[in-house]
C-alpha positions in Angstrom: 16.5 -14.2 -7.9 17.0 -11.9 -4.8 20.1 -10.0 -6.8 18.2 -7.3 -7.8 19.0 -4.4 -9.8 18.3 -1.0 -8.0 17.8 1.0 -11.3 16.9 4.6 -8.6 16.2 5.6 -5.3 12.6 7.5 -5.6 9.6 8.1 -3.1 6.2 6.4 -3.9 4.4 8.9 -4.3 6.4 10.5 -7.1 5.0 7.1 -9.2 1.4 8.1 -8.4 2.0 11.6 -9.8 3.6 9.8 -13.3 1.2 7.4 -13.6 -1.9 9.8 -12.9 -0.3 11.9 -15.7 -0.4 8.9 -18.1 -3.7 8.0 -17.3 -4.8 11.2 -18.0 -3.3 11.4 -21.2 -4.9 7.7 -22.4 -8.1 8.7 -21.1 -10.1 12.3 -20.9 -12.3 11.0 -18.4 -9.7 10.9 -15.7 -9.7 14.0 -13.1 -7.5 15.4 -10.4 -8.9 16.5 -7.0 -6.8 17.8 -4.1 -6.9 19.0 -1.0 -4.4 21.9 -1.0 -1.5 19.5 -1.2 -0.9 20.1 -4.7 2.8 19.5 -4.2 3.3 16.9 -2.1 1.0 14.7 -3.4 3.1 15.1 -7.2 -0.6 16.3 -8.9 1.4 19.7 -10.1 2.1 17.7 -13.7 -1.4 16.8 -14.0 -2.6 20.2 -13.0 -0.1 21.9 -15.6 -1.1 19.6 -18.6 -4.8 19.6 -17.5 -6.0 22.4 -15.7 -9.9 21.8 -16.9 -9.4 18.8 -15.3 -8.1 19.7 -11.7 -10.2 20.9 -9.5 -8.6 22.2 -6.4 -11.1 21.4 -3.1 -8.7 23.3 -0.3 -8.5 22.1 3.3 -11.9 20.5 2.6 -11.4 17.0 2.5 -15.1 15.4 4.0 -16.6 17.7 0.3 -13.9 16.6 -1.6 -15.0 12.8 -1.2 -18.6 14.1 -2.3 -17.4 15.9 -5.4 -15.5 13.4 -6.6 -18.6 11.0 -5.8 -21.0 13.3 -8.0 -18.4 13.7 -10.4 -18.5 9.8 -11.6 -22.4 10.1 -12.0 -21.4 12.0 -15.4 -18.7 9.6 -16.3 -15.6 10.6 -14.8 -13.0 9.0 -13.6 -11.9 11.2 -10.4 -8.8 10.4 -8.4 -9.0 12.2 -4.9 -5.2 13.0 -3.4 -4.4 14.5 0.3 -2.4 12.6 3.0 -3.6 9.0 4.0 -4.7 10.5 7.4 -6.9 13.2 5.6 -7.9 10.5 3.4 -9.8 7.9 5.3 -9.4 9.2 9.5 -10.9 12.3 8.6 -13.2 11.4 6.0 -14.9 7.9 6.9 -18.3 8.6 6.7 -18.4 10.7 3.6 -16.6 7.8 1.8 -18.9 5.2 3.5 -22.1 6.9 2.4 -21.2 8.7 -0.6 -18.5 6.1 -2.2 -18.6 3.0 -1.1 -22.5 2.4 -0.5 -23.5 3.4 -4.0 -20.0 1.7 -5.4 -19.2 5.0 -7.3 -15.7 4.9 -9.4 -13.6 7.0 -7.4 -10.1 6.3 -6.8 -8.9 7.3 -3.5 -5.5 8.3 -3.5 -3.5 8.6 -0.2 -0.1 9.9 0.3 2.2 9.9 3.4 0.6 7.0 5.0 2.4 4.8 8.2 5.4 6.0 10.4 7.7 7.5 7.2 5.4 10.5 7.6 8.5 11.1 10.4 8.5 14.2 11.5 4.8 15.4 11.5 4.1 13.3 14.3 0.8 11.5 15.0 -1.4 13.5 14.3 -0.7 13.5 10.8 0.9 9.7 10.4 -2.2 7.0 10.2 -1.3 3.0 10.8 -5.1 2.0 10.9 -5.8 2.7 7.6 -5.7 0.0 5.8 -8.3 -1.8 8.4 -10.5 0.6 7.9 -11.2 0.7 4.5 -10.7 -3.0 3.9 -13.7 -3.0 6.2 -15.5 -1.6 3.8 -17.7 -3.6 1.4 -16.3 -3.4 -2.4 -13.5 -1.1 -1.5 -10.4 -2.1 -3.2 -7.4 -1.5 -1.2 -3.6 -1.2 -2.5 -0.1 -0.9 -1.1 2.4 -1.2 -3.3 6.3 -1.7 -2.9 8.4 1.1 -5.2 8.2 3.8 -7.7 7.8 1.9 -10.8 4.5 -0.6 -9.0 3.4 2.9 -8.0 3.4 4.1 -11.7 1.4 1.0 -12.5 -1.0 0.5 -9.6 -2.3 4.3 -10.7 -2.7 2.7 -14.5 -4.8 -0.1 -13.3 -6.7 1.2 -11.0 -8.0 4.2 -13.8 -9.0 0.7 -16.1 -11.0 -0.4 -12.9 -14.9 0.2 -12.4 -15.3 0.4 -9.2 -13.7 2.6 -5.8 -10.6 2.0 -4.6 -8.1 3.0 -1.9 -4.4 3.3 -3.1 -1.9 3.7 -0.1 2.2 5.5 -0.9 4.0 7.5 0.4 7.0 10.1 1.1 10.4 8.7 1.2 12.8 7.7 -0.6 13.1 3.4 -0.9 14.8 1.3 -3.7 12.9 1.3 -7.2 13.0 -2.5 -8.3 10.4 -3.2 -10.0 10.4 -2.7 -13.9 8.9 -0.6 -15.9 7.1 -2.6 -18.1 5.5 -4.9 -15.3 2.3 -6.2 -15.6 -0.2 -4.9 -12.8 -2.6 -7.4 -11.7 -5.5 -6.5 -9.0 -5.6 -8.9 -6.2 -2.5 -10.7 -7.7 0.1 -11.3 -5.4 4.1 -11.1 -6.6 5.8 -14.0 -5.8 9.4 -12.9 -5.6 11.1 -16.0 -4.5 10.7 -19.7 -4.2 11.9 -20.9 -1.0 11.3 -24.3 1.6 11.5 -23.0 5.2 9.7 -19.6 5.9 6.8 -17.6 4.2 7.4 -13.9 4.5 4.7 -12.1 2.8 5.2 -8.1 2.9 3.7 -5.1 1.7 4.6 -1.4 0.7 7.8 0.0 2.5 8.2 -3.5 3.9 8.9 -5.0 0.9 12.0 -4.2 0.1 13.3 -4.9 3.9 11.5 -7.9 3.5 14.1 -8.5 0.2 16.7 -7.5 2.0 16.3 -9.8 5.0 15.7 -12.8 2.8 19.1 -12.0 1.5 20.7 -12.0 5.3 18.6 -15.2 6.0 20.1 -17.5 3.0 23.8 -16.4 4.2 22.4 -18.5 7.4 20.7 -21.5 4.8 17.8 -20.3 5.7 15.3 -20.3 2.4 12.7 -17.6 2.1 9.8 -17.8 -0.1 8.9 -14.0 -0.6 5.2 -12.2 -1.5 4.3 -8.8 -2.1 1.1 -8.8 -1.3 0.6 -4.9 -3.3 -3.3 -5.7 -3.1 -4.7 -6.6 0.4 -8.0 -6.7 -0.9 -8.8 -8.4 -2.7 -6.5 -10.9 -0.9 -4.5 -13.3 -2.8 -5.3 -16.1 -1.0 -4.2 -18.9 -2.9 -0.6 -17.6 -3.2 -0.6 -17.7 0.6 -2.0 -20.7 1.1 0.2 -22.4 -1.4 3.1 -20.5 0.2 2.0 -21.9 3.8 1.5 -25.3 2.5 5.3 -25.5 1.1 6.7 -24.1 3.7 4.7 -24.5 7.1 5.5 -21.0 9.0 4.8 -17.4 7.9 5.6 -14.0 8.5 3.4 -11.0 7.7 5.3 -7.6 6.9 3.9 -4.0 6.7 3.7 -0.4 8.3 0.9 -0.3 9.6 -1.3 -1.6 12.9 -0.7 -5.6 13.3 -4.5 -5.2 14.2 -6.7 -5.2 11.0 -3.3 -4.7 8.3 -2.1 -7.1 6.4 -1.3 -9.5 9.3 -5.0 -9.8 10.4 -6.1 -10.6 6.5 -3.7 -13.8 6.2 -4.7 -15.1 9.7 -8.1 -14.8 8.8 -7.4 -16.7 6.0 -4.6 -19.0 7.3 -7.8 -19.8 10.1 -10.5 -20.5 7.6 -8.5 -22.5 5.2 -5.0 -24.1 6.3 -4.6 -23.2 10.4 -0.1 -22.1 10.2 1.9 -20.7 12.7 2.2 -17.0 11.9 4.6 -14.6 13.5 3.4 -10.6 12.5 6.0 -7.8 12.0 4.0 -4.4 12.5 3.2 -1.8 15.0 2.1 -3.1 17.9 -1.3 -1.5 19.2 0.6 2.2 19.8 0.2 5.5 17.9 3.4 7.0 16.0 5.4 10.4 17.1 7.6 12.6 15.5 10.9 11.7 14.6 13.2 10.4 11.4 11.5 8.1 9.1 14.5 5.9 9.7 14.8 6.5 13.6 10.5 5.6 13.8 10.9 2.6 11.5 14.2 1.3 14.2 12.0 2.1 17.0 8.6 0.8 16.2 10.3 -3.1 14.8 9.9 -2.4 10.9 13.6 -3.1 10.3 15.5 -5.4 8.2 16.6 -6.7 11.6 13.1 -7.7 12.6 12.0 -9.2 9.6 14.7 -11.6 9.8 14.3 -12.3 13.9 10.5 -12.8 12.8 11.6 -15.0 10.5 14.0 -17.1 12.9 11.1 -17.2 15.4 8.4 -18.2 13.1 11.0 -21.4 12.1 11.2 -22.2 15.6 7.3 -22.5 15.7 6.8 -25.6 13.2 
């Protein structure tokens, strides 16, 4: 079941803009906010189609995050877009106070988020982001793999009451998912049954993660593969089941090892079945400029690492 069939190449945040255009057609109460980054955030379909419903807030991001939050108090549906920094670094208090306090229904849309930011630099890549806003009390928070999960994260999450955080971004990676998938909030996609290592892996990282299962079984090694799209809620009896069968995990993602994805299944690996874990992530640094590709070789988020992780984590039972 790791032969899979690459139908495109296509950045992530191309599948927001798709599926905020079809949840804006199935429902009138959806809105577009953005902070002047029309463009690269793909909201310009949404903006042509429905320009009574696009409001654009300019480099304004902290009153952004209270309009949208005022805006749900009449019913709407608003979907906040500017990059991931801009959407949870620079605006943490607003969307503590204003959002998630009073659990207002505002979907939090962040673009450009991790290392693939590339050339930008720092300043404008975030890896802390997920930590922060899983931190936060009824915040759902999701990362998903390709295009096409994309497309159908931004479908479910307009169906959802409640705020949430939705994390893409800029490159280009391998659309495998279908279309017609099914997406479940705060259920995990088990991608492959395997007997020797857990890797569970989220956003970018998923399809390395694919792709290093696929090195690993030319050494018999047998992966049983997550995506864990939704860190929070966590899915954690997928992992624990996972962990049970197989004794040793990996966590995958680009992001901080502190408070990511690799913190939420050690928590839960503590608390409920205690499992060697081996993390693959950025390790306690800040980003720079550079490729996407050269960044992701340089920080450890390579097929390369996923599958030494995976070797290592063996060599832990």
């Amino acid at each position: 079941m790791l032969d899979f069939q690459i139908t495109s190449s296509n950045d992530t945040r191309s599948g927001f803009g798709e599926g905020l255009l079809e949840a804006g057609r199935r429902d009138e109460r959806v809105v577009g906010l953005c902070a002047d980054l029309t463009g690269s955030l793909k909201m310009d379909a949404f903006q042509k189609e429905f320009p009574k419903r696009f409001f654009q807030a300019g480099i304004a991001e902290a009153n952004m995050m209270g309009v949208a939050a005022g805006m749900t108090i009449g019913g709407m549906i608003p979907f906040t877009g500017t990059f991931a920094n801009f959407s949870t670094g620079r605006v943490y208090d607003q969307i503590r106070q204003s959002i998630a306090y009073s659990h207002k229904n505002v979907k939090i849309c962040a673009s450009h988020a991790g290392l693939t930011l590339g050339e930008d630099g720092a300043t404008h890549q975030i890896l802390e982001d997920i930590g922060m806003m899983s931190m936060l009390p009824g915040m759902v928070v999701i990362n998903p793999c390709d295009f096409e999960q994309t497309r159908a994260a931004t479908l479910a999450i307009a169906q959802y009451h409640g705020p949430v955080y939705l994390r893409f971004g800029r490159p280009k990676v391998a659309t495998f998912t279908t279309r017609d998938q099914v997406f479940e909030i705060g259920k995990a996609w088990h991608i492959h049954e395997g007997s020797d290592v857990t890797i569970i892996a989220t956003g970018h990282l998923v399809w390395k993660s694919v792709l290093a299962a696929q090195e690993l079984a030319k050494e018999g090694i047998s992966v049983d593969l997550i995506n864990i799209h939704t860190i929070k809620p966590l899915d954690e009896r997928a992992i624990l089941e996972s962990a049970k069968k197989t004794g040793t995990v990996v966590t995958a993602e680009e992001h901080q090892m502190i408070g990511g994805l690799g913190s939420m299944v050690a928590s839960c690996l503590a608390q409920h079945h205690p499992t060697p874990l081996t993390l693959v992530g950025v390790n306690d640094s800040f980003g720079e400029s550079g490729t996407p590709d050269e960044l992701m070789q340089k920080y450890g988020l390579e097929v390369a690492d996923v599958v030494k992780a995976a070797r290592a984590a063996i060599a832990k039972k």
